[in-house]
C-alpha positions as a LaTeX table, in Angstrom:
\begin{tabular}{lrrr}
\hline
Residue & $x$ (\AA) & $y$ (\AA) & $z$ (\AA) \\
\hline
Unk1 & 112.44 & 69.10 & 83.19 \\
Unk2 & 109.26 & 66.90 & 83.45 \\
Unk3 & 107.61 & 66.09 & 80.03 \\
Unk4 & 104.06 & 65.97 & 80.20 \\
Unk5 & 101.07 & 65.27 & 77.66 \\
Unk6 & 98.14 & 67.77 & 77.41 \\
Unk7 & 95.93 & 65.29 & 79.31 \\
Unk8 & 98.45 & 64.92 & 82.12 \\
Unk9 & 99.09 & 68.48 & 82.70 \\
Unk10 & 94.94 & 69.05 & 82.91 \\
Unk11 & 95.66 & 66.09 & 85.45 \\
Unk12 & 98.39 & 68.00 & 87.59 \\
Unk13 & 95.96 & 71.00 & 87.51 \\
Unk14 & 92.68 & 69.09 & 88.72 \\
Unk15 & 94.54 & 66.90 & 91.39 \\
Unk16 & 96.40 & 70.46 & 92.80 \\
Unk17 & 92.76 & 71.62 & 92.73 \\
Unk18 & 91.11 & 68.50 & 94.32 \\
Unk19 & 93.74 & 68.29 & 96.80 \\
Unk20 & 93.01 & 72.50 & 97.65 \\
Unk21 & 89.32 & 72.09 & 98.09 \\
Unk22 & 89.87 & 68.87 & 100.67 \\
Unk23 & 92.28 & 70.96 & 102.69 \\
Unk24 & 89.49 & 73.96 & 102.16 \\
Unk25 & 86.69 & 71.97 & 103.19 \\
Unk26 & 88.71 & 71.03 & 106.39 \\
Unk27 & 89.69 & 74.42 & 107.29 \\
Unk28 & 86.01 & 75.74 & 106.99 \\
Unk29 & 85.00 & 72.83 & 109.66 \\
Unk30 & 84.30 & 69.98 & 107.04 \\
Unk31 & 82.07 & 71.43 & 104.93 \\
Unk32 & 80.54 & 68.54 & 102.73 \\
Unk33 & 80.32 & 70.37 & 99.19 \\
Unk34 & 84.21 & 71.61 & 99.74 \\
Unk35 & 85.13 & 68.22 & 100.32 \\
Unk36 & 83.23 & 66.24 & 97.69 \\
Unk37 & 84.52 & 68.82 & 95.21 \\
Unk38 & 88.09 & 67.86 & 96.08 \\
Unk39 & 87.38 & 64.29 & 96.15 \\
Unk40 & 85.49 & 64.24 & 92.82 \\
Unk41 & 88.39 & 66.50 & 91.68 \\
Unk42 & 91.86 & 64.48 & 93.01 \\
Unk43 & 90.30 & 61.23 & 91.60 \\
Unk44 & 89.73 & 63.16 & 87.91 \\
Unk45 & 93.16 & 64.17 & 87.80 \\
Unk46 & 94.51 & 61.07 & 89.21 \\
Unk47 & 92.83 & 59.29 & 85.89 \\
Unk48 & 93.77 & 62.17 & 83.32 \\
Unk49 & 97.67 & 61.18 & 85.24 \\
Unk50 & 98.01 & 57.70 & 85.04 \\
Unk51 & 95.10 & 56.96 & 82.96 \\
Unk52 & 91.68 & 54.85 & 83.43 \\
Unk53 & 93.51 & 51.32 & 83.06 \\
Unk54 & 96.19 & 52.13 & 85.52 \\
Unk55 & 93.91 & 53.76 & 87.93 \\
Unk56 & 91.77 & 50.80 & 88.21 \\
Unk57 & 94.79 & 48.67 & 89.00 \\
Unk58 & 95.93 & 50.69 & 91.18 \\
Unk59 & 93.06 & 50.58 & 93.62 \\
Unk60 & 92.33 & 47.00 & 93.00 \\
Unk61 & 95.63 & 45.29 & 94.10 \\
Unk62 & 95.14 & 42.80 & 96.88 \\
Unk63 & 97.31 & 45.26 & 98.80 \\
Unk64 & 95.67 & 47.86 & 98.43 \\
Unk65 & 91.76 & 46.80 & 98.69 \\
Unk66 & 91.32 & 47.91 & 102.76 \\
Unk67 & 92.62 & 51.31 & 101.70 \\
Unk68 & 90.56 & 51.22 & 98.66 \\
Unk69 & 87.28 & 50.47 & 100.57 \\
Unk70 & 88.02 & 52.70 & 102.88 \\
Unk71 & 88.53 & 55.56 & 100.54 \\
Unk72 & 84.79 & 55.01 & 99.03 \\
Unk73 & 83.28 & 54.60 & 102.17 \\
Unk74 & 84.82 & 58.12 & 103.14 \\
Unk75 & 83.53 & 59.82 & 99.79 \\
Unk76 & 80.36 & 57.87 & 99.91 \\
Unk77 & 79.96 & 59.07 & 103.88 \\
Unk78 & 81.00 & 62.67 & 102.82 \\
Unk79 & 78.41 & 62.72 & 99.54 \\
Unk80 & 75.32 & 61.53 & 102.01 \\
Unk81 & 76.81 & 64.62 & 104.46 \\
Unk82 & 78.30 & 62.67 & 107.16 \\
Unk83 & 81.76 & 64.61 & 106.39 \\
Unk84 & 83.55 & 64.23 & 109.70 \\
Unk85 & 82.94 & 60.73 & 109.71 \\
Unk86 & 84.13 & 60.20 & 106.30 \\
Unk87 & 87.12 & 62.44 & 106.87 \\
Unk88 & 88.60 & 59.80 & 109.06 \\
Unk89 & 87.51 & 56.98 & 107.12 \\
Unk90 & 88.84 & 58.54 & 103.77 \\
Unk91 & 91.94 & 59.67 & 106.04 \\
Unk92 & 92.48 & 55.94 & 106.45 \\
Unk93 & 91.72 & 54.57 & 103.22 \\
Unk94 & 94.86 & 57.20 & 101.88 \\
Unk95 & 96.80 & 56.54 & 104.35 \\
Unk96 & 96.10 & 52.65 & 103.10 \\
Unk97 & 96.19 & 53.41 & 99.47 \\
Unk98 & 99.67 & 56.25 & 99.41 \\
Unk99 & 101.09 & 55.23 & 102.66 \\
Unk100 & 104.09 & 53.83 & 100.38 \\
Unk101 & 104.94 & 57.08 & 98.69 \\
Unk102 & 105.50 & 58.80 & 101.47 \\
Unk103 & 109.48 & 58.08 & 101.81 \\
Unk104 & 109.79 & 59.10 & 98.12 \\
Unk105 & 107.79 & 62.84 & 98.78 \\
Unk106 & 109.87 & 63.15 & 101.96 \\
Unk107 & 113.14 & 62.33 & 99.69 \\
Unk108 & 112.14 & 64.60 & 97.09 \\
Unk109 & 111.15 & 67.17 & 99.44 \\
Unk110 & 114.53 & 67.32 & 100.71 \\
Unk111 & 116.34 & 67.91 & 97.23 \\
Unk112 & 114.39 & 71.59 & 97.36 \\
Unk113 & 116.27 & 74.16 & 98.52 \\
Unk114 & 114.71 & 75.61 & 101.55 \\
Unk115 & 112.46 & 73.04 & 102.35 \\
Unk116 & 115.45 & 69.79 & 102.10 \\
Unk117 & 117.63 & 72.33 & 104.66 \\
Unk118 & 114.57 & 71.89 & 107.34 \\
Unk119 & 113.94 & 68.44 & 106.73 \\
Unk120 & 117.58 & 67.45 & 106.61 \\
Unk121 & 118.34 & 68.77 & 110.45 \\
Unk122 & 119.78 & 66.88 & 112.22 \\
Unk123 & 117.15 & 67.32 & 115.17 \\
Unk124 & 114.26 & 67.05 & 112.71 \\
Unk125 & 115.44 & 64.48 & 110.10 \\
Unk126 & 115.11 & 61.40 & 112.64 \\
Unk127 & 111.90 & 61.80 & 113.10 \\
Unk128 & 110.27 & 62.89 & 109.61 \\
Unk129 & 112.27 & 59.37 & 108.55 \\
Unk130 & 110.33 & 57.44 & 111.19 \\
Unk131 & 107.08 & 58.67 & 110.43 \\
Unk132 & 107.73 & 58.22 & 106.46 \\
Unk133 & 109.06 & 54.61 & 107.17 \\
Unk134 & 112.63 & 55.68 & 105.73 \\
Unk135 & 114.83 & 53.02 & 107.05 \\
Unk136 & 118.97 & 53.24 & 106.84 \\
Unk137 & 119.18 & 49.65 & 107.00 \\
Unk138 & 119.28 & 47.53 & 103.57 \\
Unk139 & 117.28 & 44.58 & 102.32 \\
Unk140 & 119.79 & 42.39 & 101.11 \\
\hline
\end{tabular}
């Protein structure tokens, strides 16, 4: 079992939400206040996870800084209600910013039960591992 603080559990809770409201805001054809709500919401419980110090790190590594000014653009586009437009730009700034955690979701998502059976086929698994940059072939 995970151990969480109080403050990282309110985190969980606000990301979950932030991340329900973007995929809400899509569904109802980009509707600006649905998708500034989840914005405003993912990056509050993306601070209460990791905390301030962290976050700011985070999004100012040198690797990261097209994804990060990509991702502001997007919010910034979607607060002055141009949301389509900053859909895709904000769609490219995470894909920029969490683009490297894909291969661990997709790894983790196969260790639950129902879920790790479909992603595990053998017709499917080939190319879920391509798109998440899963690679069978070491480093060294």
């Amino acid at each position: 079992m995970i151990w969480l603080s109080e403050r990282q559990k309110f985190g969980v809770g606000f990301t979950a939400g932030g991340i329900f409201f973007f995929f809400f805001g899509i569904i109802t054809f980009f509707d600006s206040g649905f998708l500034a709500l989840g914005n405003i919401l993912f990056i509050l419980g993306l601070i209460l996870i990791i905390g301030p110090q962290r976050t700011i790190s985070f999004f100012t590594r040198p690797t990261k800084i097209r994804g990060t000014i990509c991702f502001v653009l997007g919010i910034l586009l979607i607060l002055v209600k141009h949301p389509f437009v900053g859909f895709v730009l904000e769609s490219f700034g995470i894909l920029g910013l969490f683009g490297d955690f894909f291969g661990t979701i997709v790894q983790f998502l196969r260790s639950i039960p129902y879920i790790g059976d479909v992603l595990s086929h053998p017709l499917i698994a080939p190319t879920i591992d391509r798109l998440a940059g899963i690679t069978d072939v070491l480093p060294v």
